[in-house]
C-alpha positions as a Python dict, from the first residue, in 0.01 Angstrom:
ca = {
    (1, 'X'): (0, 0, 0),
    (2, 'X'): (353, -2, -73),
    (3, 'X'): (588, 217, 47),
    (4, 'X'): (902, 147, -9),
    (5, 'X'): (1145, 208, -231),
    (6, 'X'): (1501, 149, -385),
    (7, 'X'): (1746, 386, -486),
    (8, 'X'): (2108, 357, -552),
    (9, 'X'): (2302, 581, -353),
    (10, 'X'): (2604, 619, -497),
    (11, 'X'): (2398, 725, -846),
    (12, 'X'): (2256, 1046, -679),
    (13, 'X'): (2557, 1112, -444),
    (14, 'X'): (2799, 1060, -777),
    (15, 'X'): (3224, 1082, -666),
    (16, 'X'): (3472, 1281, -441),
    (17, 'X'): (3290, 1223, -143),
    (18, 'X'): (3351, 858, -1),
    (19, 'X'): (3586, 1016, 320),
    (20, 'X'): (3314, 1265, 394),
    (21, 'X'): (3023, 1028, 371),
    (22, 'X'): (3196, 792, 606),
    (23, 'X'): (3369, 983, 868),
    (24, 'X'): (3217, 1011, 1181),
    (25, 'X'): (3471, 1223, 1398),
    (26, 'X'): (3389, 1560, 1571),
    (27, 'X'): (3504, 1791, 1254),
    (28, 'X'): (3421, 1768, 895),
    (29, 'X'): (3589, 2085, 703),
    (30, 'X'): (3493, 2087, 313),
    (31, 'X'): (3674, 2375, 136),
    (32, 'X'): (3622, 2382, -223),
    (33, 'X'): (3549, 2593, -546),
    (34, 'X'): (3209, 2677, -716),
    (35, 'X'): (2986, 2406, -813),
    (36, 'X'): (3194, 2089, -634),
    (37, 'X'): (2894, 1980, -469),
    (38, 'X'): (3007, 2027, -109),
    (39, 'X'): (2671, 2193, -39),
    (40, 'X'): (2407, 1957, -183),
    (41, 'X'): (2628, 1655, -43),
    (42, 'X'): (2582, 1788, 290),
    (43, 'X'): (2265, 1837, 233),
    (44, 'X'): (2159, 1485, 97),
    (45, 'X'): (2407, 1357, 403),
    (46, 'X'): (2197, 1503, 694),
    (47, 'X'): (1791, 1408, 533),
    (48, 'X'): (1969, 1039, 476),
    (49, 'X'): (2116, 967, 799),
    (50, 'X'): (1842, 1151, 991),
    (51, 'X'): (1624, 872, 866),
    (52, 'X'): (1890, 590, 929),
    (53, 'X'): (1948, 716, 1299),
    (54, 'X'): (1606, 762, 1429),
    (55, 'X'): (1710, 988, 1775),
    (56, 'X'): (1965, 1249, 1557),
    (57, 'X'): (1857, 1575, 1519),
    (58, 'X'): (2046, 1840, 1327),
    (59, 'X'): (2114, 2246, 1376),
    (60, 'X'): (2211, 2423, 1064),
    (61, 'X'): (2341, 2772, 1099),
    (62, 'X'): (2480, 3054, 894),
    (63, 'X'): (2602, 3401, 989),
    (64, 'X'): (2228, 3565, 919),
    (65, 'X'): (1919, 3361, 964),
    (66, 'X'): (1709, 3521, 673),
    (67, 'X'): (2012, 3334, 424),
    (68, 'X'): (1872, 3013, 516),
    (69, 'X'): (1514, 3032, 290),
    (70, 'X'): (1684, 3113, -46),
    (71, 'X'): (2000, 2866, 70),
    (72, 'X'): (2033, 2583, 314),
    (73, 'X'): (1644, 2532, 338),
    (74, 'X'): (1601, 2465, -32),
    (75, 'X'): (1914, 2251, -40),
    (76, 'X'): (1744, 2060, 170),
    (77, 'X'): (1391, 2047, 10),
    (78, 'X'): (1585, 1937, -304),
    (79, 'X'): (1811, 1645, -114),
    (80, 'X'): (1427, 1458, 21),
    (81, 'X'): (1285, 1488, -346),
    (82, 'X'): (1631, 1366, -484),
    (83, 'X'): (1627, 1057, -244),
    (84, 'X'): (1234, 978, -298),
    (85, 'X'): (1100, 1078, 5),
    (86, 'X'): (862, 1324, 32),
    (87, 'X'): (630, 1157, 194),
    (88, 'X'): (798, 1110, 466),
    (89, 'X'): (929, 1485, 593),
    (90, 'X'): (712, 1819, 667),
    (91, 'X'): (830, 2141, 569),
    (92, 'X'): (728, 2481, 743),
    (93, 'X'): (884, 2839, 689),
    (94, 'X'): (709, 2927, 1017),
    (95, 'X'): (912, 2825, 1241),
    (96, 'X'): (1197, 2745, 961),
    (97, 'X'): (1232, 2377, 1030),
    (98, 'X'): (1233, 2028, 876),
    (99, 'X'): (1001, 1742, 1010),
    (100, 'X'): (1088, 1360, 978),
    (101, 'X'): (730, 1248, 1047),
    (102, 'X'): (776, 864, 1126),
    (103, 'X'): (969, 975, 1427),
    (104, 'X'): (923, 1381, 1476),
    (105, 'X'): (1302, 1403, 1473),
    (106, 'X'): (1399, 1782, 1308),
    (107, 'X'): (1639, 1980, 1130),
    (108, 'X'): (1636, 2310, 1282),
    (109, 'X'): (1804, 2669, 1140),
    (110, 'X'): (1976, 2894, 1301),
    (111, 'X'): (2149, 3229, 1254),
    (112, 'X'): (2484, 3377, 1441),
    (113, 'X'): (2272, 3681, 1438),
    (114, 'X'): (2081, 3553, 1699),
    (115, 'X'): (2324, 3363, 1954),
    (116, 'X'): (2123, 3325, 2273),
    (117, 'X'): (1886, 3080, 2002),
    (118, 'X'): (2138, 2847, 1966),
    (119, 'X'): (2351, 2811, 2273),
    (120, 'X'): (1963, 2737, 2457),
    (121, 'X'): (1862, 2506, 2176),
    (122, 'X'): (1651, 2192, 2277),
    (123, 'X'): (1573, 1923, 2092),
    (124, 'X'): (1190, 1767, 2143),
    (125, 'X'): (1315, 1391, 2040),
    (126, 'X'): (1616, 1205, 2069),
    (127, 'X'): (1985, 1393, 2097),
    (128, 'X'): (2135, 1678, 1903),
    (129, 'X'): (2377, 1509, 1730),
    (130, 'X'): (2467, 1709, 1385),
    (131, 'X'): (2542, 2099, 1340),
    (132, 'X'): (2636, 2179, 971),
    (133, 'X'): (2780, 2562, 901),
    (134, 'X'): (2709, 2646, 579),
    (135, 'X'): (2925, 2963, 444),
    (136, 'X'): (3156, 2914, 738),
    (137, 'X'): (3407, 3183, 578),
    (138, 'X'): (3154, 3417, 702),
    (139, 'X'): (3249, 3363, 1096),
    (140, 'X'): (3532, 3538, 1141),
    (141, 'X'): (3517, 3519, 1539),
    (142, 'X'): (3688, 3183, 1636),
    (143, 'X'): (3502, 3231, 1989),
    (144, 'X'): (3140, 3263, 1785),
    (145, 'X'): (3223, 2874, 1646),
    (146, 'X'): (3390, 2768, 1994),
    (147, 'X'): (3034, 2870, 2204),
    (148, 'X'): (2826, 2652, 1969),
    (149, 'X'): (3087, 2356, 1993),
    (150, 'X'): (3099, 2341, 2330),
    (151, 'X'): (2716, 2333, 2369),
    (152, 'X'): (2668, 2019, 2138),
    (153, 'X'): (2769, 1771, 2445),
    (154, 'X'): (2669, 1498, 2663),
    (155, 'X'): (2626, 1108, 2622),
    (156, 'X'): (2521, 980, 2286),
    (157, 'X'): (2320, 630, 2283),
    (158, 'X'): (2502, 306, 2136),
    (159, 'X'): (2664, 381, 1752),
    (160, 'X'): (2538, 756, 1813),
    (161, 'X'): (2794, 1018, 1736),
    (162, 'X'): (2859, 1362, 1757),
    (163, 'X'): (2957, 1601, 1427),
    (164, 'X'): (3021, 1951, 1312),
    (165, 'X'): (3052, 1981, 912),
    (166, 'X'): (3173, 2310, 784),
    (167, 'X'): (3146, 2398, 449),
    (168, 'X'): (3313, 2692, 304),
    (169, 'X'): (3490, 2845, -49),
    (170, 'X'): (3840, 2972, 50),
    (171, 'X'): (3864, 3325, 7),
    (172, 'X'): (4180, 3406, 234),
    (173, 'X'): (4423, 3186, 348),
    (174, 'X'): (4475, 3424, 707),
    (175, 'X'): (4097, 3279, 822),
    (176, 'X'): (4118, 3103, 1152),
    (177, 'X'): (3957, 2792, 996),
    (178, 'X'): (4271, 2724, 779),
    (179, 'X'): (4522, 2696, 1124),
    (180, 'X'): (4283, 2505, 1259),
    (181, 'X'): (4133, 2243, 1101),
    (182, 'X'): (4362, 2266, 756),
    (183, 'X'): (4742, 2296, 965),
    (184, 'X'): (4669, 2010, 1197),
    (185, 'X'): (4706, 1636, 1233),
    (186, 'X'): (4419, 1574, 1444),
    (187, 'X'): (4216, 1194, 1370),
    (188, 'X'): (3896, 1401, 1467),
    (189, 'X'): (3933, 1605, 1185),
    (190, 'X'): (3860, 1604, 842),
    (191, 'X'): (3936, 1874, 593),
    (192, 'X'): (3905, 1815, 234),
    (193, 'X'): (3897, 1997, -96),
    (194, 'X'): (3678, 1961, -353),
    (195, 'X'): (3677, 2096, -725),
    (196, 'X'): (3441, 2138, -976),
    (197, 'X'): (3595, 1785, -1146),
    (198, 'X'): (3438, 1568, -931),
    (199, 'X'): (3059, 1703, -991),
    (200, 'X'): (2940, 1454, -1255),
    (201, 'X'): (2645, 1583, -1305),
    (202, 'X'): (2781, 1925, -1446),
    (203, 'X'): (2666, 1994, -1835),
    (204, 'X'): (2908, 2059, -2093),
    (205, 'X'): (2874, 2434, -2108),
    (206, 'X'): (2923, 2449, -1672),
    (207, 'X'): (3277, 2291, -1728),
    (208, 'X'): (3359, 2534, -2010),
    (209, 'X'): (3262, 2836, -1810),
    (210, 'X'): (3565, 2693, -1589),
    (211, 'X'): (3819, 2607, -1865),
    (212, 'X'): (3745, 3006, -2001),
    (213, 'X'): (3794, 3094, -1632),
    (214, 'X'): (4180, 2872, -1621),
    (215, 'X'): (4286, 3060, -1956),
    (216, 'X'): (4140, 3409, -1884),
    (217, 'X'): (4198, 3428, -1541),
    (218, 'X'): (4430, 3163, -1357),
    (219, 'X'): (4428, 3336, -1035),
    (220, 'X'): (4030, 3320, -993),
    (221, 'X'): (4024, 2959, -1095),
    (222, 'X'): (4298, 2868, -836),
    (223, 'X'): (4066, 2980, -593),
    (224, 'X'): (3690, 2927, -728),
    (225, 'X'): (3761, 2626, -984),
    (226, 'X'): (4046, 2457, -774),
    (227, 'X'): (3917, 2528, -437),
    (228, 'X'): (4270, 2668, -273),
    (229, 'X'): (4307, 2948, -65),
    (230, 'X'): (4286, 3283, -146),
    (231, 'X'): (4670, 3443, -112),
    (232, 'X'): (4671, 3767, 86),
    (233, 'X'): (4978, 3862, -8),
    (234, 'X'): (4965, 4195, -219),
    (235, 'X'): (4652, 4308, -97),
    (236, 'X'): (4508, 4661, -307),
    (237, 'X'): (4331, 4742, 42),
    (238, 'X'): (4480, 4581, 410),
    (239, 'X'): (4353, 4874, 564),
    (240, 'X'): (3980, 4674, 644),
    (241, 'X'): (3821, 4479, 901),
    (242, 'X'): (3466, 4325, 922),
    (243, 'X'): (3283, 4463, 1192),
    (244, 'X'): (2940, 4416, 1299),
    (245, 'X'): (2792, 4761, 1314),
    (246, 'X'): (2468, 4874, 1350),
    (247, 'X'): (2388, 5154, 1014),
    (248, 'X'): (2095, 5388, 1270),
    (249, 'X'): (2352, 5399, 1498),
    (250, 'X'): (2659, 5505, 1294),
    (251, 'X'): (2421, 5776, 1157),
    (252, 'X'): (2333, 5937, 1438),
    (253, 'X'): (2654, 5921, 1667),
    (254, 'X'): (2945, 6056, 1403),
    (255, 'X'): (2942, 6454, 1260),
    (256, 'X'): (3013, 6511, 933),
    (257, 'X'): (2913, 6189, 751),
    (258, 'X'): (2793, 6127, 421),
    (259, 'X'): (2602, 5795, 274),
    (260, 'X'): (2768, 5789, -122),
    (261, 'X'): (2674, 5470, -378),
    (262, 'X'): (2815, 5335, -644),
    (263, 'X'): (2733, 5118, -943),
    (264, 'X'): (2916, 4889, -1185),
    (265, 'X'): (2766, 4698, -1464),
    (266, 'X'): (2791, 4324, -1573),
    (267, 'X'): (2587, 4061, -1727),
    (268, 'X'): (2676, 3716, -1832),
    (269, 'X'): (3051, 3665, -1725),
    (270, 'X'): (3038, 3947, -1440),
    (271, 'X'): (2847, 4058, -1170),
    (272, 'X'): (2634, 4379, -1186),
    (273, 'X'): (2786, 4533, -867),
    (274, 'X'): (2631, 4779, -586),
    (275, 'X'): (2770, 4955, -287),
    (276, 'X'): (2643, 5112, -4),
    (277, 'X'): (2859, 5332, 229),
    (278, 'X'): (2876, 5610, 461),
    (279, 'X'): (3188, 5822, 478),
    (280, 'X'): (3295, 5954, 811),
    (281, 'X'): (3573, 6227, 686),
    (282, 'X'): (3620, 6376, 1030),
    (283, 'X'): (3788, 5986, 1126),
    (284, 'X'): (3886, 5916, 805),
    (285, 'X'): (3644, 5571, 795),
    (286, 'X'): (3467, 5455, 606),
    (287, 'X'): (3128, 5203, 674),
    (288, 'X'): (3047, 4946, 415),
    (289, 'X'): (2676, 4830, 495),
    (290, 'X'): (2515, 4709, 172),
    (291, 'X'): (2570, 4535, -157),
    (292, 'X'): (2406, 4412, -426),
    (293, 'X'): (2598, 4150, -644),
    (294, 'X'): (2412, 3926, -929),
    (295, 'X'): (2502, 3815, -1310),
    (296, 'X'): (2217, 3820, -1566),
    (297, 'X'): (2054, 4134, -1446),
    (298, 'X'): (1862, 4365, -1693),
    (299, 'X'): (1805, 4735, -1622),
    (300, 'X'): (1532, 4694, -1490),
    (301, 'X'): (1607, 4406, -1250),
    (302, 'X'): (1889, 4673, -1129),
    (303, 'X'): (1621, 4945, -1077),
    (304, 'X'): (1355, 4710, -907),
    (305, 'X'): (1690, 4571, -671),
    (306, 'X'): (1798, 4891, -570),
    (307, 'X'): (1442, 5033, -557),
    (308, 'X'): (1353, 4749, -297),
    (309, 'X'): (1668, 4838, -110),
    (310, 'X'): (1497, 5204, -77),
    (311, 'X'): (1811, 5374, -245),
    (312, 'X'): (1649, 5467, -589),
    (313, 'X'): (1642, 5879, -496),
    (314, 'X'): (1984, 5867, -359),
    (315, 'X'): (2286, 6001, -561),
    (316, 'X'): (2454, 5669, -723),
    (317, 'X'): (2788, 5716, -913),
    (318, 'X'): (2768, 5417, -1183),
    (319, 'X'): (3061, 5330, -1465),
    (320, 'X'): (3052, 5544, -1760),
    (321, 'X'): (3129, 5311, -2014),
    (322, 'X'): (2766, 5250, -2049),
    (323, 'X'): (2597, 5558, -2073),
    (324, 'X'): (2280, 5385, -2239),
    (325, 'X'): (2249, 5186, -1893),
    (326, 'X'): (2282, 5522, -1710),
    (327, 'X'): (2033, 5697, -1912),
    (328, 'X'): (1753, 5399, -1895),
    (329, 'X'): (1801, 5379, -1501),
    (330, 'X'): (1762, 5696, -1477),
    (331, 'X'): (1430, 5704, -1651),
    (332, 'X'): (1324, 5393, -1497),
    (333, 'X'): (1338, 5604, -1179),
    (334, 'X'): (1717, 5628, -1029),
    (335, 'X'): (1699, 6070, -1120),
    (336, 'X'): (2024, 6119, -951),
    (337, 'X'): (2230, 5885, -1114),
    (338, 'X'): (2508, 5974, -1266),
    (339, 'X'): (2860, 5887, -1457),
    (340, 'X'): (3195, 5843, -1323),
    (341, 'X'): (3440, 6033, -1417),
    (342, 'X'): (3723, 5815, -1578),
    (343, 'X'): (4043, 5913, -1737),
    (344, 'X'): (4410, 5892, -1725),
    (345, 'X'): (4568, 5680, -1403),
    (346, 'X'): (4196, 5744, -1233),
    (347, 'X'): (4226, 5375, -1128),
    (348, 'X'): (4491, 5434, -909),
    (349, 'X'): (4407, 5779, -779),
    (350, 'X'): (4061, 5608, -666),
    (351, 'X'): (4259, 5326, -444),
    (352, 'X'): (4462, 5590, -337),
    (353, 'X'): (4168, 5802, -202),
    (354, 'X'): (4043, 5470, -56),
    (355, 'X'): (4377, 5380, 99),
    (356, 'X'): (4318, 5658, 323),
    (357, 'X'): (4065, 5553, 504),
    (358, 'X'): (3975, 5272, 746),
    (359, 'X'): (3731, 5036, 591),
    (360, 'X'): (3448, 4865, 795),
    (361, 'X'): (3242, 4615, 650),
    (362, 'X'): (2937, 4473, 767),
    (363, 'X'): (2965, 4122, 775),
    (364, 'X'): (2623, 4095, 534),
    (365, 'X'): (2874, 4219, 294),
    (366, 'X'): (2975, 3879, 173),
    (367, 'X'): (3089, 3952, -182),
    (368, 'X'): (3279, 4231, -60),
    (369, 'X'): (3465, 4075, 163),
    (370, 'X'): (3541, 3814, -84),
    (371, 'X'): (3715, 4084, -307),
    (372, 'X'): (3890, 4262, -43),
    (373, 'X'): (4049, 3939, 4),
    (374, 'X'): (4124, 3854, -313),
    (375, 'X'): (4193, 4197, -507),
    (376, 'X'): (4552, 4218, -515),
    (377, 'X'): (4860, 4400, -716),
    (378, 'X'): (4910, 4213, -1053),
    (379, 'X'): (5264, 4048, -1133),
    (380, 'X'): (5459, 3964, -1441),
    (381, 'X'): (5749, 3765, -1384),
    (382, 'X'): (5737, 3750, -1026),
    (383, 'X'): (5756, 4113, -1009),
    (384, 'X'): (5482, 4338, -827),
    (385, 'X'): (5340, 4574, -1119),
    (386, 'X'): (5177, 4899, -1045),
    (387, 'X'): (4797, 4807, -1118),
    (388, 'X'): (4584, 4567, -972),
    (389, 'X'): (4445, 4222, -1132),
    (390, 'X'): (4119, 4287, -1357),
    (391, 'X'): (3985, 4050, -1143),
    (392, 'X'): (3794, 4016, -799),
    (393, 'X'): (3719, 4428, -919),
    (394, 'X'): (3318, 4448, -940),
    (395, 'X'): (3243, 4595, -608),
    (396, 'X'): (3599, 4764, -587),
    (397, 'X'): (3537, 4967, -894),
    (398, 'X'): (3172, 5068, -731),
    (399, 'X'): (3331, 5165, -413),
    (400, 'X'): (3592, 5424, -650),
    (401, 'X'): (3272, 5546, -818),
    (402, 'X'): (3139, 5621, -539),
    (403, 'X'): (3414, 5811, -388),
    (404, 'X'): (3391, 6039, -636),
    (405, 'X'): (3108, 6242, -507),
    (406, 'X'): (3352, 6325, -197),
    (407, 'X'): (3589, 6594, -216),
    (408, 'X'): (3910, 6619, 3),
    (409, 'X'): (3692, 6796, 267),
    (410, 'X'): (3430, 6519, 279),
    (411, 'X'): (3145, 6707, 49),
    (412, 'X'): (2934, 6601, -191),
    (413, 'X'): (3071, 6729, -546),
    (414, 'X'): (2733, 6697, -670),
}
């Protein structure tokens, strides 16, 4: 029976990534906006030269180990179909890891969550030659990255070589990846940037989406079409931090807390946004420790979301420009949901009233993060204006709605 097979590399691969696809120093460092294939390159990288060096094994980690199923796992499902070989790798959820079966050598998943099941990793066959982190923005502790470097050591056989990829989008230029692997001349390094224009296989209407997102919003597209970093300067909020807290234990160690919600609609261009918080008024803190943050989602796929989350009979303080939305959810089961109240400079009295307090944010939080990075005082002719951009603003304007069931003495208002 015939088994092989020829494929063209370069046709499923497509352009922009020769340097990456050839370099075999210690660091690769993608940064790069939506859709500019840094992910899926990776991906088809590691099932590719796992089958050209047959004693490499591989370690992919990201911040939580539940994000691999929906994220790294099925990019790499779709890089074995895309390069014809099914036959020859095993899947299993349980453990989470990916089989080469001519030689047993694996891909194996890992989460930061969990860092005693890295730094004792062990590999069955061969060497442990390749670590990719996928969503590396998400590790904001320097030391986190450093433990898991030093571990991938020792000899490699003959044309062997060790490698840590990093693949990222750049939400804040103050992230200790950017002075380290950006800001340096190192010949173990590579750091790269990739755009949207070099992903051939994009359809007409995905590149339009980006030429809307150049003329309606030119600071967005800097970062998320043209893949630089997010500027911090002008920040709405630089009173946060991301800190890894535990929710039980915030609950039942502080006095005078209260868990608020709020709720911002979008559909096809924005995100429907969520929030999750608990407000400690006697420290003047606040805890962010869950989000919800997807396009395309009906009423009822924001009921059954925030219904799975166990938060449908909590009080949830949603936008009032749609008061059809409000009234559905509520019958679909939210009772105690109700509209904010808008009016005259409530905008800024909201950041205001957030400005006050110390923001936490767990680091699950990814999308807020992203916009407390990136949310920042608009301009107009290189002067600072007194409003924020109408941009990076889904979960911000959730977290103001939700404010508003606190009072200045850290009540409920309703």
């Amino acid at each position: 029976m015939k088994t092989e097979q020829n494929i063209y590399l370069p046709e499923i691969i497509g352009k922009g990534y020769g340097s990456f696809w050839n370099f075999k120093g210690r660091y690769r460092v993608i940064k790069g906006g939506r859709a500019s294939k840094k992910s899926t390159t990776t991906a088809l990288w590691l099932i590719y030269n796992i089958m050209k060096y047959k004693e490499a094994n591989a370690l992919v980690i990201r911040r939580y180990f539940n994000s691999h199923k929906d994220s790294t796992y099925a990019q790499l499902k779709w890089a074995i179909n895309q390069l014809r070989v099914v036959n020859l790798w095993t899947v299993s959820k349980s453990p989470l890891e990916i089989t080469y079966k001519p030689t047993g050598q694996k891909i194996l998943f890992r989460g930061l969550d969990d860092p005693q099941s890295i730094t004792s990793i062990t590999v069955e066959k061969g060497f442990l030659c390749w670590v990719w982190f996928e969503e590396a923005f998400q590790i904001m502790d320097e030391g986190a990255f450093n433990k898991i470097d030093m571990s991938i050591r020792g000899e490699m056989p003959k044309g062997y070589f060790k490698q840590l990829t990093l693949t990222l989008n750049p939400w804040s230029e103050k992230h200790w990846i950017k002075k380290r692997f950006f800001d340096t001349d190192d010949k173990d390094v590579l750091a790269i940037t990739t755009t949207y224009k070099c992903n051939e296989f994009l359809g007409e209407d995905d590149v339009n989406l980006f030429k809307k997102m150049k003329d309606k919003s030119p600071r967005r597209y800097d970062v998320e079409g043209l893949g630089n970093w997010g500027v911090a300067e002008g920040l709405v909020y630089q009173n946060f931090e991301e800190l890894d807290f535990n929710v039980e234990d915030i609950m039942s160690e502080l006095d005078n807390i209260t868990a608020v919600f709020g709720l911002d609609f979008g559909y096809t261009n924005d995100p429907t946004a969520f929030v999750a918080m608990i407000v400690d008024k006697g420290n003047m803190s606040i805890y962010i420790f869950d989000e919800i943050y997807k396009k395309a989602m009906t009423n009822r796929d924001i009921y059954a979301e925030i219904n799975y989350k166990g938060y449908s009979k909590e009080k949830i303080t949603a936008d009032s420009a749609e008061p059809k939305s409000i009234e559905e959810l509520r019958r679909l089961g939210l009772r105690r949901i109700r509209a904010a109240r808008k009016g005259k400079d409530s905008i800024l009295y909201g950041i205001q009233k957030l400005q006050d307090y110390k923001i936490y944010v767990h680091p699950s939080c990814v999308n807020t993060i992203a916009e407390l990075n990136n949310y920042v005082w608009d301009s107009k002719d290189g002067n600072i204006l007194n409003k924020p951009i109408d941009d990076y603003n889904h979960i911000m304007d959730a977290m103001r709605y939700a404010m508003e069931s606190v009072d200045k003495r850290g009540l409920r208002l309703f």
